[in-house]
MARMARKOL-625354 format. One record per residue: residue in three letters; x, y, z of N, C-alpha, C, O in turn. Coordinates in steps of 0.02 Angstrom, whole numbers, plus 50000, padded with zeros to 5 digits. Layout:
BEGIN
PT  res    n.X    n.Y    n.Z   ca.X   ca.Y   ca.Z    c.X    c.Y    c.Z    o.X    o.Y    o.Z
PT  ALA      X      Y      Z      X      Y      Z      X      Y      Z      X      Y      Z
...
END
This chain:
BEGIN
PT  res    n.X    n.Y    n.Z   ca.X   ca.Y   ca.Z    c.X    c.Y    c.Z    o.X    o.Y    o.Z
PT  UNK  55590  53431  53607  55657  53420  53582  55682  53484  53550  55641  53525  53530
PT  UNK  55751  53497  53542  55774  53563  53528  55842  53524  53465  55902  53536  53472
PT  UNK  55820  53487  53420  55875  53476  53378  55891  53390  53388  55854  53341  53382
PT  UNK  55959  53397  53404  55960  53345  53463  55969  53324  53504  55988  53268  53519
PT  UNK  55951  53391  53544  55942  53386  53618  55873  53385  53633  55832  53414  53598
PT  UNK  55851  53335  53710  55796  53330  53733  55793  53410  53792  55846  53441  53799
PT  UNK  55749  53429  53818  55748  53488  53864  55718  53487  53912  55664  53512  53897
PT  UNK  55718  53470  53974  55677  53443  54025  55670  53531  54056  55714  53574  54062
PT  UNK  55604  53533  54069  55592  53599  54107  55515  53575  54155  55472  53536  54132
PT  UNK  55511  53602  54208  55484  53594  54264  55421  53622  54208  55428  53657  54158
PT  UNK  55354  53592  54240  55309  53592  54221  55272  53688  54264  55283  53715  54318
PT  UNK  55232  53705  54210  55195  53740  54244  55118  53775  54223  55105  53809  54174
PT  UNK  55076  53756  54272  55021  53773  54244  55011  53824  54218  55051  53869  54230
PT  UNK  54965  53836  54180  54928  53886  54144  54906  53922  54200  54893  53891  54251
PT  UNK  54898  53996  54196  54863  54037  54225  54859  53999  54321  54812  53985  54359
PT  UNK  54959  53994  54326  54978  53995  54409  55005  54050  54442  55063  54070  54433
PT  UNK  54956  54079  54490  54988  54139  54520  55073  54139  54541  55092  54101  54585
PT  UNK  55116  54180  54510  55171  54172  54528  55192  54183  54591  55250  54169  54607
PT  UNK  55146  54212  54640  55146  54215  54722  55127  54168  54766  55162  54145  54812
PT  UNK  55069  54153  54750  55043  54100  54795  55070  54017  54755  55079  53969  54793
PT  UNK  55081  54009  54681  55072  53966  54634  54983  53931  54633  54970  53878  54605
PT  UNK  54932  53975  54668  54864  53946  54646  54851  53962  54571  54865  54009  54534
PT  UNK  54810  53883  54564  54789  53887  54482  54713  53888  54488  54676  53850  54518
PT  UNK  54702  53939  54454  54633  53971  54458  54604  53965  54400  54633  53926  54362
PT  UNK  54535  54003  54370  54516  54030  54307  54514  54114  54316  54528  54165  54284
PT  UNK  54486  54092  54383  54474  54171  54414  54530  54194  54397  54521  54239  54356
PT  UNK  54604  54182  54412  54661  54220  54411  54674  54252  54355  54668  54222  54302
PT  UNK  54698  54340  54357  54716  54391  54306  54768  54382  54278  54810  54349  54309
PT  UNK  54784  54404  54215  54827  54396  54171  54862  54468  54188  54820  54510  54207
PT  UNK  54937  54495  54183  54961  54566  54160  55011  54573  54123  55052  54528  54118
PT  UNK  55016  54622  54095  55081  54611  54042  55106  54573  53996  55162  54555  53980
PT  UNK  55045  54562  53974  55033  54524  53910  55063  54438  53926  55108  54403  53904
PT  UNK  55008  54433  53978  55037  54343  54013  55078  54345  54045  55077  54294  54079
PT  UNK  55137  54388  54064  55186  54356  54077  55201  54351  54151  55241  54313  54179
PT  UNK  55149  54409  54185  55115  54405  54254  55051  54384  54243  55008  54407  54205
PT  UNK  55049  54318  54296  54970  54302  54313  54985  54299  54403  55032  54280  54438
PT  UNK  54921  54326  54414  54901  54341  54501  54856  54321  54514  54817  54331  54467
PT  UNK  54827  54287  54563  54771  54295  54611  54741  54329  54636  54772  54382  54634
PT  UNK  54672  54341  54677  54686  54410  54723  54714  54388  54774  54706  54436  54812
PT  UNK  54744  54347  54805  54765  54329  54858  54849  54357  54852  54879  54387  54896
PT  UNK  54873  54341  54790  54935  54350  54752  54929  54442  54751  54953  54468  54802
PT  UNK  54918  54462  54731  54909  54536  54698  54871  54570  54772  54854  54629  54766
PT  UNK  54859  54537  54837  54859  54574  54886  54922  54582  54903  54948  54638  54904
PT  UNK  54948  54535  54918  55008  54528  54951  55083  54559  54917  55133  54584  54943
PT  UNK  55061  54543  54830  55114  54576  54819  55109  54652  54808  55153  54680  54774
PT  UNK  55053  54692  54840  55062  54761  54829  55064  54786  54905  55066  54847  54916
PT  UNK  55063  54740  54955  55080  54758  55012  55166  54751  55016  55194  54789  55056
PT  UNK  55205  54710  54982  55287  54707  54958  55297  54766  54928  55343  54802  54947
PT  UNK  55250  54787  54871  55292  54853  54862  55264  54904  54885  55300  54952  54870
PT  UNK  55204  54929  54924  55206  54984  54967  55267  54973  55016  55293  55026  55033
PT  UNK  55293  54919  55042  55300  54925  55106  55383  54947  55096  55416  54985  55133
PT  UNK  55405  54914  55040  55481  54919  55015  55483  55000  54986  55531  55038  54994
PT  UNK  55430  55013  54957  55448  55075  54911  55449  55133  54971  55494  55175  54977
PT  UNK  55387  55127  55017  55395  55182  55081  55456  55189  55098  55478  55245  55085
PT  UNK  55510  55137  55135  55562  55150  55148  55594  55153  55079  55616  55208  55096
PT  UNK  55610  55148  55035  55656  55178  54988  55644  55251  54973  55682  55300  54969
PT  UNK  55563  55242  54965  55545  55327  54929  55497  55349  54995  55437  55337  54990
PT  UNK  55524  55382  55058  55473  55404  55119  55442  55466  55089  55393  55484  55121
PT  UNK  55457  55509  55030  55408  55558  55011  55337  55521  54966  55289  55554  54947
PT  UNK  55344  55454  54955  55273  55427  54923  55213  55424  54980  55153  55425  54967
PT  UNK  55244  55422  55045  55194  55420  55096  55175  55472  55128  55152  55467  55184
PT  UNK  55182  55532  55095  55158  55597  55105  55098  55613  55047  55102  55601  54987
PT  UNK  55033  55648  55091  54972  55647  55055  54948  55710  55075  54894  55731  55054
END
C-alpha cells in the first residue's frame, strides 16, 4: 500500500535473469543488483553488444 492507494506491480523473482528471465542461484548479480544474468543471459547479451557496437564503432574490430 502507498497511503491510500493499493499498487499492483507484476511480480518478480529474486535473482531473474533479465534475458532469458531464468531463476537461478547460480545466476550473477552486477551493478549493485540491479543487473542479474545467467550465463546463458550474459552470453547472449555480449554477443548484442559486440555485434551492435562493431557496426556502430568498425575501428573496435581492429586488433
Amino acid at each position: 500500500m502507498d497511503g491510500e492507494k493499493i499498487v499492483l506491480q507484476k511480480y518478480k523473482a529474486a535473482q531473474e535473469c533479465v534475458v532469458t528471465g531464468e531463476v537461478a542461484p547460480e545466476n550473477f548479480s552486477l551493478l549493485d543488483g540491479k543487473l542479474v544474468l545467467s550465463l546463458e543471459g550474459a552470453e547472449r547479451l555480449m554477443k548484442e553488444l559486440e555485434d551492435s557496437l562493431s557496426v556502430k564503432y568498425p575501428f573496435l574490430n581492429e586488433k
